[in-house]
N, C-alpha and C positions, 0 to 999 in steps of 0.2 A: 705160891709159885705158879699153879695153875694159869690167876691171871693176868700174873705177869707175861708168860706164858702168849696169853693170847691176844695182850695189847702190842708184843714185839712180832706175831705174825700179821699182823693186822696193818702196820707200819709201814713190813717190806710188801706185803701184798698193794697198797698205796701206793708204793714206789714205782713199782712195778710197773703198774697202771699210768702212773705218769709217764714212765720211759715209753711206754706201749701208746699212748696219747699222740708224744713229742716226736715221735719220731728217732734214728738215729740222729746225734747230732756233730754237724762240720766241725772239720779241726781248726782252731782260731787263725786269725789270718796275722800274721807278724807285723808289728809295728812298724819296722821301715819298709810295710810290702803297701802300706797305707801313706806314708811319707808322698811328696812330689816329687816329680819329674828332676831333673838336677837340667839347668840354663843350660841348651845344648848350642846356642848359635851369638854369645857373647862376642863380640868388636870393639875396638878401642878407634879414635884417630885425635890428634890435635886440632882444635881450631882455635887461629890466633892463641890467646892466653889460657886455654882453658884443655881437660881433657873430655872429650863428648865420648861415653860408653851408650852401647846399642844395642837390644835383646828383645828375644821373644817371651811371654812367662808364659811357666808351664801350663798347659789343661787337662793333664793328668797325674796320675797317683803311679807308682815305680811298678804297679798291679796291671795299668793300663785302662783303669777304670775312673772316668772323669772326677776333677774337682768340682765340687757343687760350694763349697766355703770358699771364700775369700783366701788371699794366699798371700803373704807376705815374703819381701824379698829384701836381704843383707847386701848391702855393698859390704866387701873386705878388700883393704889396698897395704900392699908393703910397697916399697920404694929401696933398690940399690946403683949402686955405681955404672950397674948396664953390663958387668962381665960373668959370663958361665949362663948356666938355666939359673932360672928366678928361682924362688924359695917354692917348694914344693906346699902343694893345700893339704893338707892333713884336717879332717874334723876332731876335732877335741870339747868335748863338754859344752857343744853348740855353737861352737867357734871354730875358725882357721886361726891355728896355733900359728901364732910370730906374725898375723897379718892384725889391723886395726881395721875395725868397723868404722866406714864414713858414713850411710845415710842407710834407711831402713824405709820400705815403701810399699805401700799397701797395693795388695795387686786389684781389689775393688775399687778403690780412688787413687793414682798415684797421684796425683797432680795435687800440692805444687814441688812439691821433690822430685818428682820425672813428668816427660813429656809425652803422651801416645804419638804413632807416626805411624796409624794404621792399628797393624797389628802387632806391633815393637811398642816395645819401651825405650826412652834414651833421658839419660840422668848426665847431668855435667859438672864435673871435679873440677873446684876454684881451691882447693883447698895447701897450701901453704905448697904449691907447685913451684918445682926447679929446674931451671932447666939443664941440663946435660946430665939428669936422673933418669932411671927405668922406674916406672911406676907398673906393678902389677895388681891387678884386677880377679875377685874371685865373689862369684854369687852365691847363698844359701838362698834356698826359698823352703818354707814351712806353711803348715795348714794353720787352720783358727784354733786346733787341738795343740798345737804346738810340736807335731813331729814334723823333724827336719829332715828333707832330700840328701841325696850326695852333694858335692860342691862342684860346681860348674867344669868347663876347661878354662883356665887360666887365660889372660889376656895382658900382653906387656904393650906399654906406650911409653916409647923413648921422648920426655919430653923436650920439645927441642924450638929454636925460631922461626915462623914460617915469611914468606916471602912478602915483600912490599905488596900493595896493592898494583896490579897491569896501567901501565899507563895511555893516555890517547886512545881512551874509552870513547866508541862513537856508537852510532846505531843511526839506521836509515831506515824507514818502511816502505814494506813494495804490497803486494797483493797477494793476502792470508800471510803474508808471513813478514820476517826483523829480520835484514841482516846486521851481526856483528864483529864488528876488529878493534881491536888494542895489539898493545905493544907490550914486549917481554917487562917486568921490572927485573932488573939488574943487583938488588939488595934483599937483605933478610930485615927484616924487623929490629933488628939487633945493629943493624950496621956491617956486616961483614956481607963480603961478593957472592952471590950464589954463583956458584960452580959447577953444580948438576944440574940436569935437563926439568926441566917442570911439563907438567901436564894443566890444563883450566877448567875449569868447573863454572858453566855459566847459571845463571839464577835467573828466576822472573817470579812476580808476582803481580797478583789482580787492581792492586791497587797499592799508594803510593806507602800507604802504612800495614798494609800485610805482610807477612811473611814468606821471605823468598825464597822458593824450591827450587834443585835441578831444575833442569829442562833436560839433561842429558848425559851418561857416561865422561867425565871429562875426558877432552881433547889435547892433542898436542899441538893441534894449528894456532894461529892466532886470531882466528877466524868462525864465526860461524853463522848460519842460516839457521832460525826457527820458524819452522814451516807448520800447513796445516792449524793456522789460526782465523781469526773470526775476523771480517771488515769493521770498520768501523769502532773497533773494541781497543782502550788503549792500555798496554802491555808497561811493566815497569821491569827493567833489567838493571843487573850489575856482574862481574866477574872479578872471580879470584883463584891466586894461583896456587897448583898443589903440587907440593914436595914430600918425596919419597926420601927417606931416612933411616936406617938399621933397619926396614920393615913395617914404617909406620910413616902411615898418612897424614901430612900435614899441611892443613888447608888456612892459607894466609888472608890477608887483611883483603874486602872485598872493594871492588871502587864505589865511587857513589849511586846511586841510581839514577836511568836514564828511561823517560819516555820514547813508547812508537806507539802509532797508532797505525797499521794497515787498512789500506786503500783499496777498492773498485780504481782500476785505471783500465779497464779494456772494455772499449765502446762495443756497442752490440753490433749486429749485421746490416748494411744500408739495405733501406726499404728497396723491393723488387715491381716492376711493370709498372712505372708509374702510366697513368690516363688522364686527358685532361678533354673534358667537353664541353665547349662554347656554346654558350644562348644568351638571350637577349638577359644584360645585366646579371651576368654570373656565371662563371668557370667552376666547373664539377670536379674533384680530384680524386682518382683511387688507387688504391697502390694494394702490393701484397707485402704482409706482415713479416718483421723481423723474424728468424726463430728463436731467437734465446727467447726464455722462459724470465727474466729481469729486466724485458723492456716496458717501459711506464707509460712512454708519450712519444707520439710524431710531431712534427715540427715543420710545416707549412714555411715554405718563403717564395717570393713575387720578386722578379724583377724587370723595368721593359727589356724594351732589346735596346742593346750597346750598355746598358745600366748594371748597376749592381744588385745583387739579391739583399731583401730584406725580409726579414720576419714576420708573417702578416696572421697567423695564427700557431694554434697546435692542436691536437685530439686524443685523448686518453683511451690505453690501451683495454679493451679488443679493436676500438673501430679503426678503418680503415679508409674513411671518405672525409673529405672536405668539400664544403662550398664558399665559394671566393665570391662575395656580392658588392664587395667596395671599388668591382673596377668599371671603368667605362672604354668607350671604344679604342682602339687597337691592338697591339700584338704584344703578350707576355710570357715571359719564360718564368716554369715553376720545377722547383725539387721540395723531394722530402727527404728529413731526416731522422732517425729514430734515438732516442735516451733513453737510457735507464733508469733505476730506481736506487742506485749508489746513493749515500750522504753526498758525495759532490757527484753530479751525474757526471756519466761522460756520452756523451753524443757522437753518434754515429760520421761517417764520412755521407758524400748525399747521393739521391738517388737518380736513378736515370735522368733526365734534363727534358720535359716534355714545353714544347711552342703553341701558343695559339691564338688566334684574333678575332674580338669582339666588331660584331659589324655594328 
């Protein structure tokens, strides 16, 4: 008994020593205090045939202490006739109870089940779509451990027809910038009259097979200026129209696309005090320099007197002098003019009008 005795004190005196070691130790932290964040900025809208959902994923834990694992995200969709509140998200055994899982998408790679668009995700529902149906929308997102967030706020999208493509799509290029105009279309995609007011959403992209983005909040004109672009650079547009419906954005079929390219059209400043000084087999010219900072070249022109000006040289910019050695005796009238460095230059208006005679 004795040494049983002293192997059982011996045990807790060990214990001891460990607690004494470790420290006190933290109270556990709860399993959904570890879960993610729940999708707090969920969107729906139609375009043409399809429904496009739009969201941020989480990058933290319900704790507010970042995800370091990857984090997976549940679409769930129910679908009804469009009357009352939709079907409420209830979680149940990793699921929204009465809704069907459509796609499942890794928040380390979405792609090719969603799209990034920055810092958003956007997935798009083809999936056996009807129209004059409410489709509801609800996200779970869970860790690599497998505990699951709350479930998002709910998003309904009435799906519905959206509007023809705008007709007598044009576009014109002015300088850094496109204007554009089209005309209302008149039909839904379906065939029946729109009847409500649309707003338009214009698109551009860099090239003829990229990908067209905004350019802008849609408009209700038919009309618009994109301003603030590059010379020389050509711009691809198209527009299409957005219908507002029970609540939900529907963005219709887009026109084709059209090129512009923006132009330099505003010549620089005419060269100032032009001089011309005669001697024997040669006219000396000097002038003072345009100020814009995009002028390239002056532009030398001779003509006699009662004749007309012609061309007889040019001087790249800094300098400012010419000499005229092709002429022989008597009396010539000379200007200059200054160009730029545009893809098509534009050339100035000309400069003072100086006379002189070779003896």
């Amino acid at each position: 008994m004795i040494g049983r005795g002293r192997r059982l004190a011996a045990c807790f005196g060990l214990a001891a020593l460990a607690l004494t070691a470790c420290g006190k130790k933290a109270p556990p932290v709860a399993p959904e205090q570890r879960a993610p964040q729940p999708v707090a900025d969920l969107t729906g809208s139609v375009h043409e045939e399809t429904i496009v959902l739009s969201w941020t994923p989480p990058l933290r834990r319900s704790d507010n202490t970042r995800i370091r694992d990857f984090t997976t995200m549940r679409i769930f969709r129910v679908d009804d006739a469009g009357t009352g509140e939709p079907k409420a998200a209830m979680l149940t055994d990793g699921t929204i109870a009465g809704y069907a899982e459509i796609a499942s998408i890794s928040g380390g790679e979405p792609e090719p089940v969603a799209v990034r668009r920055g810092a958003r995700l956007e997935y798009t529902d083809r999936k056996n779509l009807v129209f004059g149906r409410r489709y509801t929308y609800v996200l779970l997102a869970s860790d690599s451990l497998g505990r699951i967030g709350h479930p998002s706020r709910r998003v309904s999208v009435r799906y519905e027809p959206g509007p023809d493509a705008p007709g007598n799509f044009a576009v014109e290029a002015r300088e850094r910038a496109v204007r554009l105009t089209w005309s209302a279309p008149t039909r839904l995609t379906d065939g029946k009259e729109i009847t409500e007011p649309l707003t338009y959403q214009v698109l551009r992209a860099p090239s003829s097979d990229a990908e067209l983005a905004p350019v802008s909040a849609p408009v209700s004109e038919t009309s618009l200026t994109d301003s603030g672009l590059e010379n020389d650079r050509a711009y691809y547009y198209a527009v299409q129209a957005v219908r507002i419906f029970s609540g939900t954005t529907i963005f219709g079929r887009p026109t084709a696309r059209l090129v512009a390219t923006p132009r330099d059209v505003t010549p620089p400043s005419a060269p100032g005090n032009l001089v011309a000084i005669a001697s024997e087999g040669v006219v000396r010219l000097s002038w003072s320099p345009s100020p814009e900072s995009d002028v390239a070249t002056y532009i030398v022109y001779r003509a006699p007197v009662g004749g007309d000006f012609e061309r007889i040289g040019s001087v790249d910019t800094p300098g400012t002098t010419y000499a005229d050695r092709t002429v022989t005796r008597g009396t010539y009238r000379y200007v200059v003019t200054a160009q730029d460095n545009a893809a098509r230059p534009n050339e100035s208006v000309r400069s003072n009008e100086v006379r002189v005679t070779l003896p």
